[in-house]
C-alpha positions in Angstrom: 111.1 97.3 104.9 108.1 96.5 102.7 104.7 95.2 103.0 103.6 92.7 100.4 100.4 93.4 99.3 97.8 91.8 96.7 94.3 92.7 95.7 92.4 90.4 94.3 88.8 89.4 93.1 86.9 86.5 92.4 88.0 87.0 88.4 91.6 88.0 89.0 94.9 88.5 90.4 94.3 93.0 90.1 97.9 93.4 92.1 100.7 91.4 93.9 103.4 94.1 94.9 106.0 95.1 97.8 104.6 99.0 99.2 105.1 101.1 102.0 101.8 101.2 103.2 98.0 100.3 102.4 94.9 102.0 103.7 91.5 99.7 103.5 87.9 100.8 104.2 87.2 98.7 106.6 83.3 98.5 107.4 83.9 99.6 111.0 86.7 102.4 109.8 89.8 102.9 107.8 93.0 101.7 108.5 96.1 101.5 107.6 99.0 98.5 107.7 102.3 98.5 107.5 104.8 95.5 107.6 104.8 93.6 111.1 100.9 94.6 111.2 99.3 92.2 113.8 97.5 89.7 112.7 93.8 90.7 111.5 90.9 90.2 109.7 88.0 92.9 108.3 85.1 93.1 105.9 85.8 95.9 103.4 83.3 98.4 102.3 83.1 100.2 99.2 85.5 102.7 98.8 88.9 103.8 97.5 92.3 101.4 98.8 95.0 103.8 99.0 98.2 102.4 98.3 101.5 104.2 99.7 104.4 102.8 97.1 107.0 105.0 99.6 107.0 106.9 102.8 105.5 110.2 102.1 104.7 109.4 98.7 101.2 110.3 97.0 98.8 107.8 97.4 97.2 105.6 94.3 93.5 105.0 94.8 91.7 101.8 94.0 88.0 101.6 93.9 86.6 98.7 95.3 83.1 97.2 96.3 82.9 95.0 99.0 84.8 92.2 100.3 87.5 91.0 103.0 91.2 92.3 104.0 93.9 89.9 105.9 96.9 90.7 107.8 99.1 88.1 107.9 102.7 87.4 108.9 103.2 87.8 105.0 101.2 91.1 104.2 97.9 92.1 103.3 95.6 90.3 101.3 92.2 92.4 100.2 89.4 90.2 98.5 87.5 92.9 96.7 84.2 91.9 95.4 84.5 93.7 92.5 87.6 96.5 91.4 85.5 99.5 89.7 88.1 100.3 87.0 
């Protein structure tokens, strides 16, 4: 099982991409979501997305400022402000 998960800003498509796992800073917390995540919606504070390509697999860290996240039936969707490269 997989969770299909995109990052993108108001510029670009940054990533579209089946993982195991994604971890968002959420403005109230982090958390993580895995496929079959309910349904849910969260500003996003600056920090690092860590992507999990496989279970127990090292993280990859994406910077971002700001923005939104969405769980959906069909994965997670992160709206990043900006993506510090």
């Amino acid at each position: 099982m997989a969770l299909q998960f995109e990052l993108v800003t108001p510029a670009r498509l940054v990533r579209s991409e089946s993982v195991h796992m994604v971890v968002v800073p959420g403005t109230e917390g982090e958390f993580g979501v895995l496929e079959g995540h309910a349904p849910f919606m969260s500003t996003v504070r600056d920090g690092a997305v860590k992507v999990y390509r496989t279970e127990g697999g090292p993280a990859e860290e994406i910077i971002v400022e700001g923005g939104f996240a969405e769980v959906t039936p069909k994965g997670l969707t992160v709206l990043a402000e900006r993506v510090v490269d």
